[in-house]
Kinemage of the C-alpha trace (Angstrom):
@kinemage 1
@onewidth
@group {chain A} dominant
@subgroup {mainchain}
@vectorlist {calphas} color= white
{ca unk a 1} P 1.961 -49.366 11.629
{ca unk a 2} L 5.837 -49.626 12.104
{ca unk a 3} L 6.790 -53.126 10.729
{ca unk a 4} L 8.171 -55.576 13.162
{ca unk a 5} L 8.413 -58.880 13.258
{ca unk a 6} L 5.252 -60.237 15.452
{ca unk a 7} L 6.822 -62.724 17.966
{ca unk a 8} L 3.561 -65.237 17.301
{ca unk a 9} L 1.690 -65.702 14.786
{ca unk a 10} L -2.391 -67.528 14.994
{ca unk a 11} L -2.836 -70.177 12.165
{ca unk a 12} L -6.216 -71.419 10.949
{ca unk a 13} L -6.039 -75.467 9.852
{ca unk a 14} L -8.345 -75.007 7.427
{ca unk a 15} L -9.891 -72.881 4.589
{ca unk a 16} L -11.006 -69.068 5.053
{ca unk a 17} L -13.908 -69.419 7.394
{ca unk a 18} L -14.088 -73.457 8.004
{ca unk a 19} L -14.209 -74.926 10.876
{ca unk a 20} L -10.771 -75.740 12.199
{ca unk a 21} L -8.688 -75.360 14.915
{ca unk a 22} L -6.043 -72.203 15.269
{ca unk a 23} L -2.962 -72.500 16.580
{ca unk a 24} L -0.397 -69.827 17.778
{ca unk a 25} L 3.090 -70.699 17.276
{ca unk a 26} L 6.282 -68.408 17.709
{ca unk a 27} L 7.146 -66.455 14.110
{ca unk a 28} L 9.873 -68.412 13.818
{ca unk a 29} L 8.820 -71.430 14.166
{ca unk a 30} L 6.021 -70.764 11.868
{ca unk a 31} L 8.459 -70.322 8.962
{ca unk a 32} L 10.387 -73.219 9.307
{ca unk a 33} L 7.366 -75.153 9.262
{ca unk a 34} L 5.976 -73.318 5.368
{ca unk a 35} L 9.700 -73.923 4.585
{ca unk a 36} L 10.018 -77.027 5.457
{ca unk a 37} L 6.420 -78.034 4.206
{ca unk a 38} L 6.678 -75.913 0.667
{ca unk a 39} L 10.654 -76.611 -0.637
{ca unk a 40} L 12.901 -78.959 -0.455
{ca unk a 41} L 16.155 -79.292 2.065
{ca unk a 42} L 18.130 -80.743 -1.118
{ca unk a 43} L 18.071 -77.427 -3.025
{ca unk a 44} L 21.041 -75.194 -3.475
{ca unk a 45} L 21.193 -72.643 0.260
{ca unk a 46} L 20.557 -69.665 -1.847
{ca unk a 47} L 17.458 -70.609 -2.897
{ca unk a 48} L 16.098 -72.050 -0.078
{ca unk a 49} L 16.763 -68.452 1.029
{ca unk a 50} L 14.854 -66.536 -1.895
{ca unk a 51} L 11.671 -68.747 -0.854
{ca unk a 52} L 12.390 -68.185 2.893
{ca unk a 53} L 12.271 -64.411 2.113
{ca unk a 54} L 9.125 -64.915 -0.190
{ca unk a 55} L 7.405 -67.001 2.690
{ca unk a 56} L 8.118 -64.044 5.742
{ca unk a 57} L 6.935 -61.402 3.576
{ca unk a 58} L 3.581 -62.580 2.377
{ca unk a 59} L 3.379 -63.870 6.255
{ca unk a 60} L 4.067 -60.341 7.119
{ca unk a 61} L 1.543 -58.634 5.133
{ca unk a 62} L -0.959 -60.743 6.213
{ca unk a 63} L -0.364 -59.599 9.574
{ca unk a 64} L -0.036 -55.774 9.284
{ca unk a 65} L -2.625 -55.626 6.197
{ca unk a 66} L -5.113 -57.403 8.967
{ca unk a 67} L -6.239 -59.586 6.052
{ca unk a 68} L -8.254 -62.069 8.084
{ca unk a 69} L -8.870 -59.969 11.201
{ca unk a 70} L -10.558 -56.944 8.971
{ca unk a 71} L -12.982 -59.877 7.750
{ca unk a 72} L -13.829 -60.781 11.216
{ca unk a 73} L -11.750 -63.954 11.864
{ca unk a 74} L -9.519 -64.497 14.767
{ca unk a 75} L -6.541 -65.385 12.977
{ca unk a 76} L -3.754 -63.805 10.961
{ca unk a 77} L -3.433 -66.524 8.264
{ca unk a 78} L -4.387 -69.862 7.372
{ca unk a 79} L -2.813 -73.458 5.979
{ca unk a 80} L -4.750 -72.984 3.203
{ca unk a 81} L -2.116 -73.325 0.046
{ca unk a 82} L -5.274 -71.859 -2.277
{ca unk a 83} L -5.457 -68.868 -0.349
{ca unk a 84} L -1.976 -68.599 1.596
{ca unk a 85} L 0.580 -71.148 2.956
{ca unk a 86} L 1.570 -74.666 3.710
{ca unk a 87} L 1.711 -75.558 7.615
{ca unk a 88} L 1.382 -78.770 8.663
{ca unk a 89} L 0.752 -78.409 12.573
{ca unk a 90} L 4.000 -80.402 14.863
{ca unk a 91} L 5.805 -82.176 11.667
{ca unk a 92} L 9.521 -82.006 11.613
{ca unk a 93} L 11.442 -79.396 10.052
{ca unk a 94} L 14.478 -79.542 8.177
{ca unk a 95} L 17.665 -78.305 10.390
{ca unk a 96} L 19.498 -76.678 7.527
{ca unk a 97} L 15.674 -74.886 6.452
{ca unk a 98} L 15.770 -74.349 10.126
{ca unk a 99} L 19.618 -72.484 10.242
{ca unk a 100} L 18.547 -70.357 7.046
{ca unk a 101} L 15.067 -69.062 8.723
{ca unk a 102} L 17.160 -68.087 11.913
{ca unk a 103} L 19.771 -66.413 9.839
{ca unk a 104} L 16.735 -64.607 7.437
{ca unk a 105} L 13.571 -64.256 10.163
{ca unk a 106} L 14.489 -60.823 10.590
{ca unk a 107} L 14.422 -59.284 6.796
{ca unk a 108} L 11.265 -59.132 4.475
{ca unk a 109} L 10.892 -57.424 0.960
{ca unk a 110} L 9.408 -54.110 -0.045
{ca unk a 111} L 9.367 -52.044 -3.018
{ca unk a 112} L 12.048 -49.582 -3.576
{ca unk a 113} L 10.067 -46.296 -1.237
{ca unk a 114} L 7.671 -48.656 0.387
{ca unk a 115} L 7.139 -49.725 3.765
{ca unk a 116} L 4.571 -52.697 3.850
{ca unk a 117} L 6.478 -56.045 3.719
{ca unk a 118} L 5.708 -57.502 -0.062
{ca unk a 119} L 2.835 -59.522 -0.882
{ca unk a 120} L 5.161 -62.417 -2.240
{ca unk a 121} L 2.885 -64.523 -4.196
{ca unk a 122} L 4.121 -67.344 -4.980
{ca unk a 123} L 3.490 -70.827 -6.775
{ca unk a 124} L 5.473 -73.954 -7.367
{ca unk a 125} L 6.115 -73.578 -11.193
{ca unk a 126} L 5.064 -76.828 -12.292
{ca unk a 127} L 1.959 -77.919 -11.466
{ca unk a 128} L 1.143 -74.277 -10.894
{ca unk a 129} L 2.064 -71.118 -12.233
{ca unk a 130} L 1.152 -67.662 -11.171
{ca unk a 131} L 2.716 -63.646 -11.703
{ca unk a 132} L 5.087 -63.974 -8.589
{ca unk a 133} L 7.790 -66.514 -7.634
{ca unk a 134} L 8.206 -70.062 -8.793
{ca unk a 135} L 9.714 -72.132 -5.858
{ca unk a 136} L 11.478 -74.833 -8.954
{ca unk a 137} L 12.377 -71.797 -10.771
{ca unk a 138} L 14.904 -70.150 -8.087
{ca unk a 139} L 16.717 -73.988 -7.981
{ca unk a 140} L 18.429 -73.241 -11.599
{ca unk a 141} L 18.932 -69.426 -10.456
{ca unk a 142} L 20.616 -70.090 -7.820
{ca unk a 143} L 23.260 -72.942 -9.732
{ca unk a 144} L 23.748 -70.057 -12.070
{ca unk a 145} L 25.466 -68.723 -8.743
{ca unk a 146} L 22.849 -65.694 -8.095
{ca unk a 147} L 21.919 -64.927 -4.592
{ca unk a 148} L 18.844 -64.878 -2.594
{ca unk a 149} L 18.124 -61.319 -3.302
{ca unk a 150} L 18.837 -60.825 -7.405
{ca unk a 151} L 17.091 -64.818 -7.673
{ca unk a 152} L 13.462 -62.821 -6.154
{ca unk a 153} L 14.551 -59.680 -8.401
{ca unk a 154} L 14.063 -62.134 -11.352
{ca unk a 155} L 9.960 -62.793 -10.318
{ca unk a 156} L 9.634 -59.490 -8.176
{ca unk a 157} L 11.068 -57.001 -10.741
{ca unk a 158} L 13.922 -54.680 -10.218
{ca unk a 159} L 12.437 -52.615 -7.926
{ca unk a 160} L 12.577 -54.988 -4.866
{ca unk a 161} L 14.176 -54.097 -1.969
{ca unk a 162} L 15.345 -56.154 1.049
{ca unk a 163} L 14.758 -54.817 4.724
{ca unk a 164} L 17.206 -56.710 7.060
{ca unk a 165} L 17.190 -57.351 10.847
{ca unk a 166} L 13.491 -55.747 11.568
{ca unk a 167} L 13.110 -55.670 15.610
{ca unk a 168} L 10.861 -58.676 17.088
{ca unk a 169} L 7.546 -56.852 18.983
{ca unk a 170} L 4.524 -57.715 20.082
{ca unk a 171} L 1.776 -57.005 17.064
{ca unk a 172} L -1.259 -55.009 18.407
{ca unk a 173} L -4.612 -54.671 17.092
{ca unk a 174} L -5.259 -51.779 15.499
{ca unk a 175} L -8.270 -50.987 16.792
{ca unk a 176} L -7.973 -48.054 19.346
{ca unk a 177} L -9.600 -49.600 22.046
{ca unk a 178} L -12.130 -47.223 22.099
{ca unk a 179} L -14.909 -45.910 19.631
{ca unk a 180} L -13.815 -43.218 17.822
{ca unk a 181} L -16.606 -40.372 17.861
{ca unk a 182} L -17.522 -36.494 17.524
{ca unk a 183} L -14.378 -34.654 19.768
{ca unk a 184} L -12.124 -37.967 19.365
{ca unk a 185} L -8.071 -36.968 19.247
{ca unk a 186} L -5.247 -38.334 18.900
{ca unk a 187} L -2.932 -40.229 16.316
{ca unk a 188} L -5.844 -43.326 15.396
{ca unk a 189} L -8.196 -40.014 14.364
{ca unk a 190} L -5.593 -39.263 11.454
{ca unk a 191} L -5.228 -42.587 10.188
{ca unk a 192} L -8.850 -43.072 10.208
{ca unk a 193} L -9.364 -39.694 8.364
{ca unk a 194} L -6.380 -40.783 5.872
{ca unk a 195} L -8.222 -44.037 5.051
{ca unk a 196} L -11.450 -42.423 4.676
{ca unk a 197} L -10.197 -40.059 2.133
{ca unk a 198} L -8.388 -42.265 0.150
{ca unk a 199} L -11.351 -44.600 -0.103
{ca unk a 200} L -13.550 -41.753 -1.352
{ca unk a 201} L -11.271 -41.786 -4.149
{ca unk a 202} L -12.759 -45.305 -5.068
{ca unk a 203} L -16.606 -44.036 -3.950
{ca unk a 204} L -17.277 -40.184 -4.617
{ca unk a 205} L -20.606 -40.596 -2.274
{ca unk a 206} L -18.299 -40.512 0.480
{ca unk a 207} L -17.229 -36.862 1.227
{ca unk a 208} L -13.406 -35.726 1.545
{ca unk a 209} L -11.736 -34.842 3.880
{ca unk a 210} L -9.706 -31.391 3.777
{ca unk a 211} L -7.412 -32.290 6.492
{ca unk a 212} L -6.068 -34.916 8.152
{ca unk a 213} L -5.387 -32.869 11.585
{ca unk a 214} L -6.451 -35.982 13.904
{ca unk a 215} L -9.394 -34.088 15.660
{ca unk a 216} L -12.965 -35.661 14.876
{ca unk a 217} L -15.106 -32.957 13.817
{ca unk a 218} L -18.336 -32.864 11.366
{ca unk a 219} L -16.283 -33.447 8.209
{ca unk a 220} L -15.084 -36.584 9.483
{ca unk a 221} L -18.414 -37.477 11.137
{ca unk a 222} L -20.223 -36.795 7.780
{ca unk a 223} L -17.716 -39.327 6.057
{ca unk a 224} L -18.337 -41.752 8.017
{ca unk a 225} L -21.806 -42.057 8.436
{ca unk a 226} L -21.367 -42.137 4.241
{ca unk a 227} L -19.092 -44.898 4.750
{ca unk a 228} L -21.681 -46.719 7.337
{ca unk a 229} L -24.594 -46.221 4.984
{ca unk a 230} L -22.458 -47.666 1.615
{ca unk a 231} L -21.080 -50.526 3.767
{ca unk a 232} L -24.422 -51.376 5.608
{ca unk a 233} L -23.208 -50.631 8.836
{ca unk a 234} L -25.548 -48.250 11.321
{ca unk a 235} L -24.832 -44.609 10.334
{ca unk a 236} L -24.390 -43.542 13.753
{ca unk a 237} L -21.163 -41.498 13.084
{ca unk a 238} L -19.811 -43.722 15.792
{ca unk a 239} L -16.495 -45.625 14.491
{ca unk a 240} L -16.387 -48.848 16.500
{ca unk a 241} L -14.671 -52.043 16.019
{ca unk a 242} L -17.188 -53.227 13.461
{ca unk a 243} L -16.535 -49.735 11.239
{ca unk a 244} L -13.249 -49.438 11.999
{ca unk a 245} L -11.863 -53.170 10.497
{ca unk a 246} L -14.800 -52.298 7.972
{ca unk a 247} L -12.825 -49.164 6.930
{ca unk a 248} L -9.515 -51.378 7.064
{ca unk a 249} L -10.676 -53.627 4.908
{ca unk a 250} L -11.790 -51.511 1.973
{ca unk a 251} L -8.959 -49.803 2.638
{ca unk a 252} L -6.592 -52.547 1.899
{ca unk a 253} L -9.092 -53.761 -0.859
{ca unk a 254} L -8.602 -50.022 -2.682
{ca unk a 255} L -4.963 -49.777 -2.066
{ca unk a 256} L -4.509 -53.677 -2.709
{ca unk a 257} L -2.553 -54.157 -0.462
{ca unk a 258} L -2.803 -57.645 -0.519
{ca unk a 259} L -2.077 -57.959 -4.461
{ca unk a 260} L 1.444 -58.490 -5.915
{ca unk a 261} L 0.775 -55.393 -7.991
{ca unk a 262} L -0.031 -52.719 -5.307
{ca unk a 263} L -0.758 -49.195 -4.667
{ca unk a 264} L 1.342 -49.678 -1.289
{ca unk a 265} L 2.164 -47.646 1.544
{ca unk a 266} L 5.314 -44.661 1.645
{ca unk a 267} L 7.438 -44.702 4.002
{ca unk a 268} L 6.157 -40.959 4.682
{ca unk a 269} L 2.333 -41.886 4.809
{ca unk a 270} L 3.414 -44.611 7.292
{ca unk a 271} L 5.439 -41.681 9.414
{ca unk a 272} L 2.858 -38.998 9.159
{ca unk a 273} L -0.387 -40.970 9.275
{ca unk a 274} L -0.395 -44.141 11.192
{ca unk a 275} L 1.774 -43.415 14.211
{ca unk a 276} L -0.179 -44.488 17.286
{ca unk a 277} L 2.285 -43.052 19.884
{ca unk a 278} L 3.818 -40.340 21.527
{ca unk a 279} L 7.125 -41.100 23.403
{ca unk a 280} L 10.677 -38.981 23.722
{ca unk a 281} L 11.919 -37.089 21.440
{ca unk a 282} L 8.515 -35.950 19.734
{ca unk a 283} L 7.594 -32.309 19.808
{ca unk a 284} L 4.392 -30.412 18.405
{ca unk a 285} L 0.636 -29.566 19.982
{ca unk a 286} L -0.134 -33.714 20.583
{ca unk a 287} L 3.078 -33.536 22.960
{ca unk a 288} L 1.309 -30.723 24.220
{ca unk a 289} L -1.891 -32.263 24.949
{ca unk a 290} L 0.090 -34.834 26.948
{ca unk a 291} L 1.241 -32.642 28.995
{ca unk a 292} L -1.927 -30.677 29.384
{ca unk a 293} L -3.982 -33.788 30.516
{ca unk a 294} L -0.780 -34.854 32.742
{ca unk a 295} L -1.025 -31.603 34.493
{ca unk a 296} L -4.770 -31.431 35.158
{ca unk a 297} L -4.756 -34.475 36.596
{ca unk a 298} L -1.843 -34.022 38.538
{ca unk a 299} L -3.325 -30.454 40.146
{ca unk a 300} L -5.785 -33.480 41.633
{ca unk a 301} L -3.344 -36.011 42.706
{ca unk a 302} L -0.272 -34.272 44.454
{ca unk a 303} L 1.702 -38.130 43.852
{ca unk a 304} L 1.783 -37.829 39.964
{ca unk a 305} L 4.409 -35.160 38.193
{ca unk a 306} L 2.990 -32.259 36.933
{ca unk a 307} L 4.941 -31.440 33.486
{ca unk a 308} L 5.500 -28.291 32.294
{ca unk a 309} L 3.440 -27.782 28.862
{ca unk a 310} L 6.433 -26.552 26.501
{ca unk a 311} L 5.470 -29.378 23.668
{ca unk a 312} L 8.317 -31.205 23.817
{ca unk a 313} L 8.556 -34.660 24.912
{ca unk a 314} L 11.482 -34.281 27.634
{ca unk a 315} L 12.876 -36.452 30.290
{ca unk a 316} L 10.248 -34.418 32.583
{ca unk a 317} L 7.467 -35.351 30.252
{ca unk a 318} L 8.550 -38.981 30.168
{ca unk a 319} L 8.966 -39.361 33.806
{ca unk a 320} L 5.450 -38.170 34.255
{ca unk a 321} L 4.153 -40.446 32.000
{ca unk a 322} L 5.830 -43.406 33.588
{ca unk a 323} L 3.967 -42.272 37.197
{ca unk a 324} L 1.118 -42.013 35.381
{ca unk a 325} L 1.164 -45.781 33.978
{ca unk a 326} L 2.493 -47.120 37.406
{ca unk a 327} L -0.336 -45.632 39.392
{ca unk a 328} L -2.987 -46.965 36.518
{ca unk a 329} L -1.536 -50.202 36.432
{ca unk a 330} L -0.291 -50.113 32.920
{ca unk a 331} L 3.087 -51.242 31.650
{ca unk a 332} L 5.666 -48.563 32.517
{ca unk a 333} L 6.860 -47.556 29.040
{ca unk a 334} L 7.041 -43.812 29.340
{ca unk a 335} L 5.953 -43.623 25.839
{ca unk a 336} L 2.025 -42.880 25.354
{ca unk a 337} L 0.243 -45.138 23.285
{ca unk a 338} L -3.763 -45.196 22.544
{ca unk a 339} L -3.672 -47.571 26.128
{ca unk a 340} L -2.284 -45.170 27.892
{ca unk a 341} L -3.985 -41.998 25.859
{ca unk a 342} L -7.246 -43.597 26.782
{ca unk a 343} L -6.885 -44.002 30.532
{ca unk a 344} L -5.142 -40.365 30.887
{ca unk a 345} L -8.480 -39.210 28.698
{ca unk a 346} L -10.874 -41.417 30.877
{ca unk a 347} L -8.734 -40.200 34.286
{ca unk a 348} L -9.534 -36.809 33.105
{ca unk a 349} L -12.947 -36.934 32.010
{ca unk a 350} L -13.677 -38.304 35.908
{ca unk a 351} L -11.970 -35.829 37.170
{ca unk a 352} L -14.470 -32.783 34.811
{ca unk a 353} L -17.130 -34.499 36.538
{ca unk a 354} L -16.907 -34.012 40.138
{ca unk a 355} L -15.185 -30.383 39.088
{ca unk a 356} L -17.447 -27.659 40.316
{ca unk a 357} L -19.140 -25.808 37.639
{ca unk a 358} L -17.365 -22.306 38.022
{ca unk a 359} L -14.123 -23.457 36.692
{ca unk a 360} L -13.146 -23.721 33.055
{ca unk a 361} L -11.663 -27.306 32.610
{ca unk a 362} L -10.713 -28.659 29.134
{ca unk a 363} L -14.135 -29.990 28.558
{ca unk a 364} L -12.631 -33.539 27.562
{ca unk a 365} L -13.240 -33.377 23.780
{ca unk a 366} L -12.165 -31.242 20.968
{ca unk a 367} L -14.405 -28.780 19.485
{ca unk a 368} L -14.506 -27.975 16.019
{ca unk a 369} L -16.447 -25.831 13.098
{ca unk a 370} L -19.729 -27.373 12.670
{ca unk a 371} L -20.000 -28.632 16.201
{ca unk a 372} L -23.148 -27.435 18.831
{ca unk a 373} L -23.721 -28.116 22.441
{ca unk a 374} L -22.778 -26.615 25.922
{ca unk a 375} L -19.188 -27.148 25.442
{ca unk a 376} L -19.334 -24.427 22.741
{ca unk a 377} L -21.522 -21.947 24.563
{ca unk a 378} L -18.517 -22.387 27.444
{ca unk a 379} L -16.282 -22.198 24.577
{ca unk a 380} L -17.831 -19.024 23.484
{ca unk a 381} L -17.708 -17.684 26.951
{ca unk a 382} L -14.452 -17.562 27.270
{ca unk a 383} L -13.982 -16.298 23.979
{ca unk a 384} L -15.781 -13.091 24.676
{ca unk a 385} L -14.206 -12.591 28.198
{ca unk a 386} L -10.852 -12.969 25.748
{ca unk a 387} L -12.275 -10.649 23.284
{ca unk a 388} L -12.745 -7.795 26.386
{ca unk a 389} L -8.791 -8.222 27.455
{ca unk a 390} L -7.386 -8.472 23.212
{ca unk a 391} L -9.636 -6.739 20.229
{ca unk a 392} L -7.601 -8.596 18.415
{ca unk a 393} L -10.142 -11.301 18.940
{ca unk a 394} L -13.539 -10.832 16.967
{ca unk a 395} L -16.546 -10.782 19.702
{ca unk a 396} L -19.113 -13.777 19.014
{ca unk a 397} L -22.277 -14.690 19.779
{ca unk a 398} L -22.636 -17.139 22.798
{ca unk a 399} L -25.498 -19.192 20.726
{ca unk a 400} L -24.028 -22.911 21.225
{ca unk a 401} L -23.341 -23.185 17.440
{ca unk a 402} L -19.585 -23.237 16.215
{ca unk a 403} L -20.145 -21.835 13.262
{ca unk a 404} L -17.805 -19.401 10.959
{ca unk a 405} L -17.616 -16.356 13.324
{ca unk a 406} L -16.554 -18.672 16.326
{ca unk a 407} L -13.563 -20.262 14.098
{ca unk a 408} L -12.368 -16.900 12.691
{ca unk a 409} L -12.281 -15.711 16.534
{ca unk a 410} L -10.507 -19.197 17.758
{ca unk a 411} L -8.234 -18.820 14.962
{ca unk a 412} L -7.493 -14.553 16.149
{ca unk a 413} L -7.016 -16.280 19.815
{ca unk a 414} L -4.337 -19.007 18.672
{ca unk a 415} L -2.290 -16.577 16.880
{ca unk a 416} L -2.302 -14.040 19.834
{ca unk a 417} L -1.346 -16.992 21.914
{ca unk a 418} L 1.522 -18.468 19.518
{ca unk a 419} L -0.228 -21.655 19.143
{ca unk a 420} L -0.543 -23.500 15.396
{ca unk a 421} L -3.722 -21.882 14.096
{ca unk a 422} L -5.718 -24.249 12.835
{ca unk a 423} L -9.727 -23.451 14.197
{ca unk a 424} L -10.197 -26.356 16.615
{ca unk a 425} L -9.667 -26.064 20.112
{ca unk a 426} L -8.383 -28.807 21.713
{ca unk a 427} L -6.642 -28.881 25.454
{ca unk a 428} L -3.713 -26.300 24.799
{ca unk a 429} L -5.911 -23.909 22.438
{ca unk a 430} L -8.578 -23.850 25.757
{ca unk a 431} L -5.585 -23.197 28.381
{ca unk a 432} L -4.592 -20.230 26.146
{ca unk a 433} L -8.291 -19.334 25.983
{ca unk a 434} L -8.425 -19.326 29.869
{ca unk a 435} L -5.278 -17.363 29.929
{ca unk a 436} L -6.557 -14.845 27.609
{ca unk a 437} L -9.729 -14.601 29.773
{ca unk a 438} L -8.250 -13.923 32.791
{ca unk a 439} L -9.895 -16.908 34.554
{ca unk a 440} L -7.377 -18.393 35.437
């Protein structure tokens, strides 16, 4: 969820849910159209720039907050003035509205500690009034000779900060691209669990979370079938893109996000909880599960780089990952996002399949307490061939069931091994498994 400013942005000509047309026009563009179409070119430059500020950052949180999209619609915002901004579709703009935009479209407003962009309500202070800016009330502000940024302090409060010269990005979905289910990983697993867990706050029949560790076990599966169930959705467990925008959408709605007066969203809970990639740099067990999945496949295809799996995200690492993308016709980033974690997890999974049965492979999935199934009677296998070589590791029963006797002896195994212990086993926990085992 790192803000950037979305080169386009899709416009609805008409009310929430109308019929209209929408129309994508470049960011830019967009603003100098509200700017033009909301103010006037004859007020003084520094408050043409408070409203210009006002104008990107409710356009912003729009965007990232998914307003519309988490409701289903296929825009970002709409012309609407009752629910968001002026756009008139091809009028003229103003050129010295146009200069200011170009000179501004690269800084938004926050909240001193926040990261989402402002919602910048605003009104035009005479024929309406509202708790956020008045567009006639920054004109006298601004003759006083205050600039753009202590003129929005006035409405905003104190508190407001300005964030200046944001990069320009494409805005993806946020939607992984895949369901999210039972053995899901990765970075969109932790944001989902985040959100679930703060929503329980707001509905106790949902269960919490303990820990946001970005594996999908039963705890997470259990709070989201609560979630289906509350939100009529089917309680399959299964987080699609109808739970998923579902979950973003109360979300927002709990943390009101889209309110003047909101709960927000830290800087740290944007770092720690909704990063969706893994690129140089990085270190820690996801780096390693990179490379672990970049290595299996490679043992099966001698023209992709086999990286060594040290759990840091080195120049090796990257150029694997960039062989990896140019084979799988993806764009050649070197940095993994869910695209790219999906195909390397959908490469693998292929390759489990035509793998003959004697050899233990990474079933594909993570396992966790709570979890049943052949995976975790292979799981348990191993365990107990570990258990023969270490009595540090408690023997278990191979019964299919991960229960508390299989955790406390995963748990035994990752400490032996050096690994994080944490009770699930995902692809580096299993390598150290087959280590242990002497399988391998």
């Amino acid at each position: 969820m790192a803000v950037v400013i979305p080169e386009t942005v899709t416009v609805h000509l008409g009310r929430p849910g109308r019929p209209a047309e929408n129309v994508t026009v470049p960011f830019a563009d967009y603003i100098k159209n509200v700017a033009s179409s909301e103010i006037y070119p004859t007020w003084p430059e520094e408050a043409i720039r408070a409203n210009v500020l006002a104008e990107i950052s409710f356009t912003l949180n729009r965007i990232f907050t998914e307003y519309y999209r988490s409701r289903g619609y296929d825009y970002d915002i709409t012309n609407s003035t009752a629910n968001d901004q002026a756009f008139v579709y091809g009028r003229d703009v103003f050129e010295n509205v146009a200069r200011i935009v170009d000179d501004t479209v690269g800084d938004y407003l926050v909240r001193e500690g926040q990261a989402l962009p402002l919602f910048a309500q605003y009104c035009d202070g005479k024929i309406t009034t509202c708790g956020g800016l008045s567009q006639w009330g920054t004109v006298p502000l601004a003759e006083e000779g205050l600039d753009a940024l202590s003129i929005l302090r006035r409405f905003y409060g104190e508190d407001i900060a300005l964030v200046e010269n944001a990069p320009v990005g494409s805005v993806a979905e946020s939607y992984p691209g895949v369901p999210l289910r039972p053995g899901s990983g990765f970075e969109d697993v932790r944001a989902l669990q985040y959100r679930l867990d703060r929503i329980a706050q707001n509905y106790p029949s949902i269960p919490r979370i303990p820990s946001f560790d970005g594996v999908y076990g039963p705890e997470t599966e259990a709070a989201v079938r609560a979630f289906q169930r509350i939100f009529d959705l089917t309680p399959d467990g299964v987080v699609g893109r109808a739970t998923w925008y579902k979950v973003i959408n109360v979300y927002g709605g709990v943390k009101r996000l889209s309110e003047l007066e909101s709960e927000g969203l830290t800087e740290e809970e944007v770092r720690r909880y909704f990063t969706a990639e893994r690129r140089a740099g990085d270190t820690g067990v996801g780096v390693g599960a990179v490379q672990y999945l970049l290595d299996a496949i490679g043992a099966f295809d001698p023209e992709l780089i086999r990286p060594e799996v040290d759990l840091i995200f080195g120049r090796q690492t990257e150029a694997a990952v960039k062989e990896f993308q140019r084979k799988y016709g993806l764009p050649v980033t070197g940095v993994v996002d869910r695209r790219t974690w999906n195909e390397m997890v959908a490469v693998y999974r292929a390759i489990l399949a035509g793998a003959p049965e004697e050899e233990y492979l990474f079933p594909g999935k993570y396992l966790s307490r709570g979890m049943r199934g052949p995976e975790i009677e292979e799981l348990q296998t191993l365990l107990r061939l570990a258990a023969e070589n270490d009595p540090s590791i408690p023997l278990v029963e191979r019964d299919g069931i991960f229960g508390p006797a299989t955790e406390a002896a995963v748990r035994a195994a990752q400490e032996t091994a050096g690994l994080p212990v944490t009770g699930y086993v995902g692809p580096l926990t299993w390598d150290a498994l087959v280590t242990l085992a002497g399988v391998k």
